[in-house]
BALOBA-1460 file (C-alpha; in Angstrom, 3 decimals):
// residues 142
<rec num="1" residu="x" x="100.132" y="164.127" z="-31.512"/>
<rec num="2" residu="x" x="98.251" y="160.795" z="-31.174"/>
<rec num="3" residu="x" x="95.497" y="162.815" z="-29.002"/>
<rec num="4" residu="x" x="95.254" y="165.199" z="-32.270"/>
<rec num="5" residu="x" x="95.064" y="162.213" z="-34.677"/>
<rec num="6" residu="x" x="92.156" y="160.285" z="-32.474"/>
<rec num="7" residu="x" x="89.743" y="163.780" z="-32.243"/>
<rec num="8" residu="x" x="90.731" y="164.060" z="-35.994"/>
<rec num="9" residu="x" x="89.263" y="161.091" z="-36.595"/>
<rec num="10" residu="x" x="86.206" y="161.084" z="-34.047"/>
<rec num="11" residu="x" x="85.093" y="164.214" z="-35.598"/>
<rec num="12" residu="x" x="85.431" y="163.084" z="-39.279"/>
<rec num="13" residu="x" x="83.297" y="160.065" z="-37.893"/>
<rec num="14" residu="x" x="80.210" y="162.840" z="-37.509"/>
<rec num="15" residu="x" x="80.577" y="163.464" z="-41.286"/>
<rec num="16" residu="x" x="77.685" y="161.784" z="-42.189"/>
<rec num="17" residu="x" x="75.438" y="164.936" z="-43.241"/>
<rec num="18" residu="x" x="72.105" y="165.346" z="-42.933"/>
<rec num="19" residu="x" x="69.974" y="163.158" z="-44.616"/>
<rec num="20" residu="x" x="69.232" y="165.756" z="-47.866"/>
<rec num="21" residu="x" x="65.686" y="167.507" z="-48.333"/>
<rec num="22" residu="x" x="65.469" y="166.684" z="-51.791"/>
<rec num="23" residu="x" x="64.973" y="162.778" z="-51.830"/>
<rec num="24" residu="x" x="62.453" y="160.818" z="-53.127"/>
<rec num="25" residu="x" x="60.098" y="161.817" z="-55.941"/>
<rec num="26" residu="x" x="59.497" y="165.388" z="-57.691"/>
<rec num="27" residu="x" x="56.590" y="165.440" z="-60.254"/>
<rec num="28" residu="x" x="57.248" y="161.414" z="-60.711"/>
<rec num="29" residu="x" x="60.994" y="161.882" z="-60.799"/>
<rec num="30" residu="x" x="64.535" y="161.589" z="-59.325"/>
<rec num="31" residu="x" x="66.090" y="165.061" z="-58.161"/>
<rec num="32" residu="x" x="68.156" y="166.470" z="-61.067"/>
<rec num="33" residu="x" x="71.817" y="166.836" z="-59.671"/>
<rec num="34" residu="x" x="73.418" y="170.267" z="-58.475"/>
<rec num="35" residu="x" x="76.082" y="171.909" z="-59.959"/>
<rec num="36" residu="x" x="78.878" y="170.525" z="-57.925"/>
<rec num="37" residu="x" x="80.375" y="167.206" z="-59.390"/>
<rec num="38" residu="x" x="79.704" y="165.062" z="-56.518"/>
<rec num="39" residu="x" x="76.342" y="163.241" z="-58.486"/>
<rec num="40" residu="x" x="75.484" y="161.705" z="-61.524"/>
<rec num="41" residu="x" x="71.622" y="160.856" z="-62.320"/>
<rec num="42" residu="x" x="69.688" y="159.173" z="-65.126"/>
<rec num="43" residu="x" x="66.924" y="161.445" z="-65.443"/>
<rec num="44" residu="x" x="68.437" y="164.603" z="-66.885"/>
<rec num="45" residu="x" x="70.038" y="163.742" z="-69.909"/>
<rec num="46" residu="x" x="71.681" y="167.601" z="-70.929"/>
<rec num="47" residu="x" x="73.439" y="167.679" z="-67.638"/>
<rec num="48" residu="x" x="76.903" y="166.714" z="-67.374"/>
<rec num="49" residu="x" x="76.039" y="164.572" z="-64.383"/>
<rec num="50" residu="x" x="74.522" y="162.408" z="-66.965"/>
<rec num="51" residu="x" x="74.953" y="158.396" z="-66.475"/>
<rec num="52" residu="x" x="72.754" y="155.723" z="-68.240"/>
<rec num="53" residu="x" x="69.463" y="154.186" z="-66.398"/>
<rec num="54" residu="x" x="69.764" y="150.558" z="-65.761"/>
<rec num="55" residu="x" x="68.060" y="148.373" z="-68.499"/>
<rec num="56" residu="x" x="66.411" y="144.872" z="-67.968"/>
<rec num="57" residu="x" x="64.756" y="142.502" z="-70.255"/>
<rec num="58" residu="x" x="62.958" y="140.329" z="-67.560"/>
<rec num="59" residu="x" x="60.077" y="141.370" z="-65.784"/>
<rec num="60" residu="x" x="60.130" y="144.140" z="-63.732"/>
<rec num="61" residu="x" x="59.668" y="142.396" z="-60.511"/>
<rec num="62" residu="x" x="62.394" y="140.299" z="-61.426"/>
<rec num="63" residu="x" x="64.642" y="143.083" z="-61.928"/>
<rec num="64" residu="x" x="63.393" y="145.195" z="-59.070"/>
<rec num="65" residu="x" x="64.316" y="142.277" z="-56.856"/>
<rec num="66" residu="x" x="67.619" y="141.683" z="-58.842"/>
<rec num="67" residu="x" x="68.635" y="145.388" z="-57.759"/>
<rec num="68" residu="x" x="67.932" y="145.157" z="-54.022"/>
<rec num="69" residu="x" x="69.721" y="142.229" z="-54.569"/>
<rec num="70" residu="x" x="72.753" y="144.097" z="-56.046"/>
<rec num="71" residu="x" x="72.709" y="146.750" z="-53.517"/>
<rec num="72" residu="x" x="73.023" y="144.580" z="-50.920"/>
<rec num="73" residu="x" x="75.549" y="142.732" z="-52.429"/>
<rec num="74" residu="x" x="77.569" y="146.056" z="-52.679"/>
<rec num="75" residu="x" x="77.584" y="147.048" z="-49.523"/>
<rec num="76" residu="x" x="74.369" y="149.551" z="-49.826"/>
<rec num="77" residu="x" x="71.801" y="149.831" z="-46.770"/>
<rec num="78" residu="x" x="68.302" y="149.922" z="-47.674"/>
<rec num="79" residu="x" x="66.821" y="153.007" z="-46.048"/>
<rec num="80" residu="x" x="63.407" y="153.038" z="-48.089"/>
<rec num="81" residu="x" x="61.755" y="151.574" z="-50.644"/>
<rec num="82" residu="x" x="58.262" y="150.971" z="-52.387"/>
<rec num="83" residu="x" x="57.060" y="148.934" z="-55.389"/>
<rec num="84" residu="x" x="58.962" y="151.972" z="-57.815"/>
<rec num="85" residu="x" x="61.392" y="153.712" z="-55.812"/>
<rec num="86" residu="x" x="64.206" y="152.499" z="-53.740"/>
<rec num="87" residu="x" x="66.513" y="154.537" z="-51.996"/>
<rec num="88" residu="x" x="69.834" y="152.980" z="-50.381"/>
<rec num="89" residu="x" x="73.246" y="154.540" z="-48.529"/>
<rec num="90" residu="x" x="76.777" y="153.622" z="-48.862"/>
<rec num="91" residu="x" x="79.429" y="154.743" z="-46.745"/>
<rec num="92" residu="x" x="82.792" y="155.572" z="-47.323"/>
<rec num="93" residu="x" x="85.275" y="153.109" z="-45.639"/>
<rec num="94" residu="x" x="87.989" y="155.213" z="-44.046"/>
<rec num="95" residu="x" x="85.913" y="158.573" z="-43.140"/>
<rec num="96" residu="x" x="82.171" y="157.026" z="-43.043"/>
<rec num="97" residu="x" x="80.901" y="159.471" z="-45.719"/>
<rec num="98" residu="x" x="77.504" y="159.069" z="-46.599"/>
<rec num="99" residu="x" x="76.331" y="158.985" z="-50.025"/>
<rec num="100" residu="x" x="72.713" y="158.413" z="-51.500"/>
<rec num="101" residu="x" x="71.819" y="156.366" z="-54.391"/>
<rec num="102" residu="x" x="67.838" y="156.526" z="-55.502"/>
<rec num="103" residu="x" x="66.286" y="154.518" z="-57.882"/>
<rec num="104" residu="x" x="62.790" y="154.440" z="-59.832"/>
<rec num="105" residu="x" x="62.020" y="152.006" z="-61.780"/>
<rec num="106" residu="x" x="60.369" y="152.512" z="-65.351"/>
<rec num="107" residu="x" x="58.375" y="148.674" z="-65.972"/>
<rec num="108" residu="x" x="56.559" y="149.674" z="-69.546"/>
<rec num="109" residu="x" x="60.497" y="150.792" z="-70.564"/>
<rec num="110" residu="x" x="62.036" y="148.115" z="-68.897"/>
<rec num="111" residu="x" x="64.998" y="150.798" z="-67.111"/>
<rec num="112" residu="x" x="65.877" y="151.523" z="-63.600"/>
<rec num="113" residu="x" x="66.760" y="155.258" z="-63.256"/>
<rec num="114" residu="x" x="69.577" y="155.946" z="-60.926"/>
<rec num="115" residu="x" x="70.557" y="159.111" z="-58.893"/>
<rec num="116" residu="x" x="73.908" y="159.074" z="-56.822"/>
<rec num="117" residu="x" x="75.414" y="161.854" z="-54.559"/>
<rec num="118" residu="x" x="77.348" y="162.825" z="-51.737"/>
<rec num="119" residu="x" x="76.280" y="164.279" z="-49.303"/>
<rec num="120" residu="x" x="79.380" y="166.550" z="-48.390"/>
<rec num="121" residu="x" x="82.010" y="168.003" z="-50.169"/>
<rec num="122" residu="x" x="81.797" y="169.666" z="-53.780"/>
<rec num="123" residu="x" x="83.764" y="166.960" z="-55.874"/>
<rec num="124" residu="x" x="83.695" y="163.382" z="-55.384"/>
<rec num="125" residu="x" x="86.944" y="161.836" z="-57.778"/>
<rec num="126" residu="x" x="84.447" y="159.874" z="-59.436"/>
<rec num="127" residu="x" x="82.870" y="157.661" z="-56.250"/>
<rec num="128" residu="x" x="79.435" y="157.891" z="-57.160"/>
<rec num="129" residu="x" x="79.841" y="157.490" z="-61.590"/>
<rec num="130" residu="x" x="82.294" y="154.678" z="-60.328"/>
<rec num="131" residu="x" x="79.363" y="153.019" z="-58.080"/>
<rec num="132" residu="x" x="76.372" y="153.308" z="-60.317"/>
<rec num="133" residu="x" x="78.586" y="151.799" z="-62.834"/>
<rec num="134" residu="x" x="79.633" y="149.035" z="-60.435"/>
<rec num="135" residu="x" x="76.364" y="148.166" z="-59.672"/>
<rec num="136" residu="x" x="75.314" y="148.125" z="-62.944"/>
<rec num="137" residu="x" x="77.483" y="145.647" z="-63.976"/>
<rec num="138" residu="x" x="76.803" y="143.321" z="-61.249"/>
<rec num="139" residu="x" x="73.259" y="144.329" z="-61.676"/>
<rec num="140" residu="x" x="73.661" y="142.962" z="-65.071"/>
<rec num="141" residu="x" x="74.720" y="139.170" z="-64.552"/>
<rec num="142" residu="x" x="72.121" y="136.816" z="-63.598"/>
């Protein structure tokens, strides 16, 4: 039974995923989410994966630096990022699920849009609207 439990558990470690095809820019934006309720994104506002962009009023370097910041802070690994685009992983705690969060950041409109998904699995309970809202938050306080 224990044996069982252990190769359970090593195997569920390998659920990582693939890092996705669709990351990073698409005609100067974040990938619109997929059908399955496992993301929420800023960019697509008729979806029902809809979530607010982050909003600043300092500069834009301030708040880009803010958010690495904050997704450090939260547990997020840095995987990429650029002057405008930042993209970061999280993983779960008890199966090591990997989920990507993307950001792009908008200086003349003073927001940070946000895109967060799973990688596996078709529903997420709420992880990744539960996250970007998280972050935001902390994001939020100087």
């Amino acid at each position: 039974m224990k044996q069982s439990i252990l190769l359970v558990l090593v195997l569920l470690q390998g659920c990582s995923g693939q890092v996705p095809d669709g990351l990073g820019l698409h005609d100067g934006q974040l990938a619109p989410c997929p059908q399955s309720p496992n993301c929420v994104g800023s960019e697509y506002p008729q979806h029902d994966s809809h979530i607010e962009a982050l909003r600043f009023d300092d500069t834009p370097a301030d708040a880009w630096r803010r958010l690495q910041r904050t997704v450090r802070e939260d547990g997020g690994r840095i995987e990429q990022q650029t002057e405008t685009y930042l993209w970061a992983t999280w993983r779960s705690r008890l199966f090591r699920f990997v989920d990507d969060v993307e950001f792009r950041l908008e200086p003349e409109q003073k927001r940070i849009e946000v895109r967060s998904a799973s990688r596996l699995g078709h529903w997420d309970l709420g992880v990744n609207r539960d996250r970007v809202e998280r972050l935001r938050d902390a994001f939020q306080r100087p």
